[in-house]
C-alpha positions as CSV (number, residue, x, y, z in Angstrom):
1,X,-49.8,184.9,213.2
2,X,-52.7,187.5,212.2
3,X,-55.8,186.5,213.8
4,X,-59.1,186.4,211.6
5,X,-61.7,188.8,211.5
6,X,-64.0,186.2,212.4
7,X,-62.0,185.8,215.4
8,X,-61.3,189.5,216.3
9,X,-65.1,189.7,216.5
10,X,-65.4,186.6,218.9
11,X,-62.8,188.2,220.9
12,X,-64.3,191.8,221.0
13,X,-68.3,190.5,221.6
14,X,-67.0,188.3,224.4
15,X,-65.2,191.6,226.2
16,X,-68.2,194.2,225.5
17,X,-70.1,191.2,227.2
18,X,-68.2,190.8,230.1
19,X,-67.8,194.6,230.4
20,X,-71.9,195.5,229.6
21,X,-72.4,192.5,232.5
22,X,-70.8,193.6,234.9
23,X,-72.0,197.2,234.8
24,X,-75.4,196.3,234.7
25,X,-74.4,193.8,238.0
26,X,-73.4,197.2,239.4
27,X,-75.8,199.8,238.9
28,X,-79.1,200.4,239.8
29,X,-81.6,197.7,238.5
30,X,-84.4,199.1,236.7
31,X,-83.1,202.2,236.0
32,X,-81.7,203.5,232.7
33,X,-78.3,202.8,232.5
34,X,-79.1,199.0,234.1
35,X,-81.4,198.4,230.7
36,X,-78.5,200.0,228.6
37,X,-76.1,198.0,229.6
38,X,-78.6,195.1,229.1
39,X,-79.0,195.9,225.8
40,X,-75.4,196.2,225.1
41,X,-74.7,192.8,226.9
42,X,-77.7,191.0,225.1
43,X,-76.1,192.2,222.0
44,X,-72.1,191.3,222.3
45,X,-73.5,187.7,224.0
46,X,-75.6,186.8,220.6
47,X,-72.3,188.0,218.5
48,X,-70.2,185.7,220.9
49,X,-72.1,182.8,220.6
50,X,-72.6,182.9,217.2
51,X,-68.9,183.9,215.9
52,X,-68.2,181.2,218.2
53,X,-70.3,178.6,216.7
54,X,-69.0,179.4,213.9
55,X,-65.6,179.5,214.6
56,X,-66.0,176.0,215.6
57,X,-68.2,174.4,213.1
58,X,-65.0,175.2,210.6
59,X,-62.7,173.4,213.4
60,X,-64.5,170.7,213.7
61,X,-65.0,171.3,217.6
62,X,-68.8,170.0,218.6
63,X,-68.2,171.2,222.0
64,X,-67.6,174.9,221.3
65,X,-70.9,174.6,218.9
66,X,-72.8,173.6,221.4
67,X,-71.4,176.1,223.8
68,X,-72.2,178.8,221.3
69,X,-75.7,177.7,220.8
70,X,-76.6,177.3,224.4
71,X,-75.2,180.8,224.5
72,X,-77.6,182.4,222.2
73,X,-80.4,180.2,223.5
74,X,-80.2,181.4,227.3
75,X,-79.4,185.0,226.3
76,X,-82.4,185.5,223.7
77,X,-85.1,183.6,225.8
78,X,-84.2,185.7,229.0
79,X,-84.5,188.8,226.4
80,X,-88.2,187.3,225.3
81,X,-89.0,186.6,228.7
82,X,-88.2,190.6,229.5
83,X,-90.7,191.3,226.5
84,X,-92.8,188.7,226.5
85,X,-96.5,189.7,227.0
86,X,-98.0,188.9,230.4
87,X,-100.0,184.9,230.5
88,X,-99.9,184.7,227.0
89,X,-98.0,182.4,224.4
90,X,-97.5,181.6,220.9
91,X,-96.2,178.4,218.6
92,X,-92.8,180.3,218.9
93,X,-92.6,179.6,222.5
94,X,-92.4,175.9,221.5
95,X,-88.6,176.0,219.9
96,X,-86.8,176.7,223.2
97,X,-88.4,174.0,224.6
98,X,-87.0,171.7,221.7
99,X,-83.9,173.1,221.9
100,X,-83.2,172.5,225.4
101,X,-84.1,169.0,224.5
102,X,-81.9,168.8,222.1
103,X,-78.9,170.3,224.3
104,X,-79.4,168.2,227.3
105,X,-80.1,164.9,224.5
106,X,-76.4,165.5,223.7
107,X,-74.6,166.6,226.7
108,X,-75.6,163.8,229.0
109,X,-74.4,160.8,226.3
110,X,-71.1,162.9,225.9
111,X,-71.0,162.9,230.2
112,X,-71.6,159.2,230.0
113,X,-68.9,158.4,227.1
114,X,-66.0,160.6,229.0
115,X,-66.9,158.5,232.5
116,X,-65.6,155.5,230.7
117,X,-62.5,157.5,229.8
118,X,-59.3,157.4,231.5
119,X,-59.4,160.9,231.8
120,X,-62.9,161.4,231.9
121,X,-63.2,163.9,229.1
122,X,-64.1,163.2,225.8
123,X,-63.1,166.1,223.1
124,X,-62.0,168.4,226.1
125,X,-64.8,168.7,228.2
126,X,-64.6,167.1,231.7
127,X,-67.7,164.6,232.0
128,X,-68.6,166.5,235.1
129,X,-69.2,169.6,233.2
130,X,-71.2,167.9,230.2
131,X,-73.4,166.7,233.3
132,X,-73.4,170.2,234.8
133,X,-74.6,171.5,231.8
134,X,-76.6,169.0,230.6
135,X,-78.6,169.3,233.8
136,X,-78.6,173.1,233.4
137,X,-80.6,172.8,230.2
138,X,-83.1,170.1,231.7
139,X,-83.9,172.5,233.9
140,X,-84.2,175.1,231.7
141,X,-86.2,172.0,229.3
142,X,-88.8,172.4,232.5
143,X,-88.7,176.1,232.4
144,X,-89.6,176.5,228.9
145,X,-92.7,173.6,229.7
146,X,-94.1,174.9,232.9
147,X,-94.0,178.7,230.6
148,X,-96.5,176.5,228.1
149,X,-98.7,174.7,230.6
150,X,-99.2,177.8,232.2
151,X,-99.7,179.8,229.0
152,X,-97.1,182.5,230.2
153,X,-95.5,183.6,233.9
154,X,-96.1,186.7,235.4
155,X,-94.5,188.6,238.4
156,X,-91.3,187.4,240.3
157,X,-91.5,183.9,237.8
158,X,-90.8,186.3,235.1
159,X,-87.9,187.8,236.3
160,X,-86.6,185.2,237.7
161,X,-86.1,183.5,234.8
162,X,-85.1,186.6,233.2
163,X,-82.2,186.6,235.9
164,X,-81.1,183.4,235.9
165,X,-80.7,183.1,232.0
166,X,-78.9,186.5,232.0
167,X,-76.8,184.8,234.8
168,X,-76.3,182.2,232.9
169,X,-75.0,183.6,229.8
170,X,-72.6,185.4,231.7
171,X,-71.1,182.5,232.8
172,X,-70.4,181.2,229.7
173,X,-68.3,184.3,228.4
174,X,-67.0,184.6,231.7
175,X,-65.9,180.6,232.3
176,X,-64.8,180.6,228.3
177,X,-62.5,183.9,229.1
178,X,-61.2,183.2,232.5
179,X,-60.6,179.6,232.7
180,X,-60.4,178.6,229.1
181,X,-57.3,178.9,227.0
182,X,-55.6,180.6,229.5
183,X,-51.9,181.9,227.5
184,X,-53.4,185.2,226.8
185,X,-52.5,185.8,230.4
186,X,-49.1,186.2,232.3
187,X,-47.4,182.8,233.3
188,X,-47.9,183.5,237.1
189,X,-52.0,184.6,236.7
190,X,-52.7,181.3,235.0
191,X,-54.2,178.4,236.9
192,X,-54.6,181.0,239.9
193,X,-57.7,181.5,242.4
194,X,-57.9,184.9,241.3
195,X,-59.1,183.5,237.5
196,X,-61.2,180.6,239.0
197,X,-63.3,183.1,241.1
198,X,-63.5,185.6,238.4
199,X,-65.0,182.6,236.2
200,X,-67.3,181.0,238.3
201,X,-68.7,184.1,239.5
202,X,-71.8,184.6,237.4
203,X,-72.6,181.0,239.2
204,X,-73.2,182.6,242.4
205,X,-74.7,185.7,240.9
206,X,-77.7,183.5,239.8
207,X,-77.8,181.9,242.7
208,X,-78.1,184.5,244.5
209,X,-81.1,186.0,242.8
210,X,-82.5,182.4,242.9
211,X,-82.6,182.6,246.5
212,X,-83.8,186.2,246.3
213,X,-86.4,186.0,244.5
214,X,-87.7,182.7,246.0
215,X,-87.3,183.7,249.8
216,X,-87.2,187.6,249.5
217,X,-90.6,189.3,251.0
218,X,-89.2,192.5,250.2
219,X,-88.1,192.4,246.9
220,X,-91.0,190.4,245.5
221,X,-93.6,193.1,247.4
222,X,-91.0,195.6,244.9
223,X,-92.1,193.2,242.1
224,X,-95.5,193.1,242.6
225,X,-95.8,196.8,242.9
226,X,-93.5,197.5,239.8
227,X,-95.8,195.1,237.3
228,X,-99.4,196.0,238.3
229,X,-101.0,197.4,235.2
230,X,-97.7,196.8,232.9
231,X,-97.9,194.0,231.6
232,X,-96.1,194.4,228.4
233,X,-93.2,196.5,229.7
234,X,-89.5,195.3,229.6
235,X,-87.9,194.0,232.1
236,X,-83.9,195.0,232.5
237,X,-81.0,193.5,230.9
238,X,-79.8,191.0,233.3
């Protein structure tokens, strides 16, 4: 059966966003091919989560919407937050916050409906990751508040939220690929450890910088010294 060139897109943003990730996971940060692959990733992850939304709005799957939505919102506010001009705000810094809302104001009565479930899933999704997730974008719901409070984050705040909603991203393109549908692969790879870790993996990438950024002298001294005077530079891709 000929797959749709809607779907042939999905498929190809999803892989330039694994690939674009994972380089800019392995080079040097903040140098030139680290933003370029950034760019790239930023780029294949907005094309993924919209062909995917869309891809699902026409087959009726709410879940994948949502998936695709919360796609393009973690990947486009950790690309504003790279660009975003030191302590200040705007009325356009208000829609993420409403959007998290709005994500975690579904996710955790779709958690509760599957609990009561015999197989604690409703339309798919496990009730543990609707609360995973849901929880996800509370936090995020708190990110996007204490940016407004504040009127705008400077410093390591910056890029850690930079990082972690890169990190985030990544994980779904990288959960969706490796532990979704899984008969693209041979019989004897599916269901294995090998496909779980490659999955989950982004998961510890962003908590690793979490705990970085939070308890590393060293790398937020590198911060500091990188953002004095440049306050409307970009920060790197993920």
């Amino acid at each position: 059966m000929p797959l749709s060139p809607l779907l042939i897109l999905h498929i190809c943003s999803g892989i330039v966003g694994l690939l674009a990730g994972t380089v800019a996971m392995a080079v040097r940060k903040g140098g030139r091919w680290h933003r370029v692959a950034g760019q790239v990733f930023v780029g294949g992850m907005l094309s993924l989560g919209a062909s995917g939304a869309v891809i699902a709005t026409m087959r009726a799957e709410p879940p994948n919407i949502i998936a695709g939505l919360i796609t393009i919102y973690m990947v486009t506010t950790a690309w504003f937050t790279g660009r975003h001009r030191d302590g200040r705000t705007g009325a356009v810094d208000w829609l993420p916050l409403i959007a998290a809302l709005a994500f975690e104001a579904y996710l955790w009565p779709v958690a509760v409906v599957a609990l009561n479930r015999p197989h604690r899933m409703m339309n798919g999704v496990p009730a543990v990751m609707a609360f995973f997730v849901g929880t996800v974008m509370l936090l995020a719901a708190v990110g996007d508040a204490r940016l407004l409070v504040r009127g705008g984050i400077t410093g390591v705040q910056r890029i850690s939220r930079h990082a972690w909603r890169m990190s985030f991203g990544l994980f779904i393109a990288s959960g969706s690929f490796f532990l979704g549908p899984q008969q693209v692969f041979p019989v004897r790879w599916r269901g294995s450890v090998v496909l779980t870790v490659l999955g989950v993996f982004p998961l510890g990438l962003l908590f690793f910088w979490a705990v970085r950024l939070r308890f590393g002298k060293k790398f937020k001294e590198m911060v500091k010294q990188a953002f004095v005077g440049r306050s409307q530079s970009a920060l790197p891709g993920i």
